[in-house]
N, C-alpha and C positions, 0 to 999 in steps of 0.2 A: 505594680498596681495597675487596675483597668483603667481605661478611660474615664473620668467622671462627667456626667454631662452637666452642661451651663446651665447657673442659676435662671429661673425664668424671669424674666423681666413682664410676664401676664400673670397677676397673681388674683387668684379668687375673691371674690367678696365676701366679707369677714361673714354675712349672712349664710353663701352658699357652704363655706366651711363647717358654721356651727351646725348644718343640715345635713351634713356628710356621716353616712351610717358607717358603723365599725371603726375599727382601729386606723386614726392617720396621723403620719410623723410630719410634721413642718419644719425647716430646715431652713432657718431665714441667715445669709450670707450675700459676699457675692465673691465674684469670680476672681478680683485682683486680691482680696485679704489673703494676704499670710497665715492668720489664725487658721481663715476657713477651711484651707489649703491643707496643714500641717492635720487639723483635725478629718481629713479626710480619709489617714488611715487607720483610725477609729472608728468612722460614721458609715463605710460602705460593707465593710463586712460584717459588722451588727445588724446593720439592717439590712444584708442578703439575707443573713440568717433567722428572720421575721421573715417571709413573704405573705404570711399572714398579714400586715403593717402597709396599709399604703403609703408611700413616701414621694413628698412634694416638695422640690428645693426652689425657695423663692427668692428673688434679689431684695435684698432691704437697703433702705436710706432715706435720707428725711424725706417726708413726703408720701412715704409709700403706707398708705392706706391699712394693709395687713397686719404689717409690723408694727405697728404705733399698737392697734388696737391688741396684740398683746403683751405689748410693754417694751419689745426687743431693746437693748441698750449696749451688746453687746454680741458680736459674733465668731465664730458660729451660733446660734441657739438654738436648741429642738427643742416642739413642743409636744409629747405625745396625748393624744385625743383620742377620746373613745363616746361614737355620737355625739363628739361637739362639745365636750365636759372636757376639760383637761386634765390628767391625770398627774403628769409629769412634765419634769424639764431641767434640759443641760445643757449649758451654758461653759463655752470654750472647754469640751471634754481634753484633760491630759492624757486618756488612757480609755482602752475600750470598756474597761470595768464600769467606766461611767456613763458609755450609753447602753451597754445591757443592763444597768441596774435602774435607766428609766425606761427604755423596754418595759423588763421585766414586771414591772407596776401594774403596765395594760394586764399581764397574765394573771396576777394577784389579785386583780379586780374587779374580776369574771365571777 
């Protein structure tokens, strides 16, 4: 598998996010989880296979502004956005089937 790059320890304000046009996946983890880790060879070729999907992977933990506001409790979690609505969300994927079928949402929803 490719490199994955590091969760960003700069994450947007939850304002600029909900003002973000078109399709965006958040990817709230971080770098030492296991889960996150494990789930990465689910999460990075589903969403090659989007490039239509902007994808933002952010570091979460108490305190961090993003993640509280929408609710993360556990990780990995994507949440897919379309202009700032959320559409979807997957939460510790066991299998790729689970994040193309919240992908897949965004496409249903057009």
């Amino acid at each position: 598998m490719t490199r994955v790059a590091p969760y960003s320890t700069e994450a947007p304000d939850r304002v600029d996010v909900d003002a973000m046009p078109g399709l965006v996946a958040l990817e709230f983890g971080t770098d030492w989880c296991g889960h996150c880790q494990a789930a990465q060879a689910y999460l990075q070729p589903a969403l090659a296979a989007r490039p239509d999907i902007r994808h933002l992977r952010i570091e979460d933990g108490p305190g961090r502004a993003l993640g509280r506001s929408f609710r993360v409790k556990l990780w990995p979690t994507l949440v897919v956005l379309r202009d700032g609505v959320e559409l979807a969300r997957v939460v510790r994927p066991g299998a790729r089937a689970d994040v193309d079928a919240a992908l897949s949402v965004s496409s249903a929803s057009e």
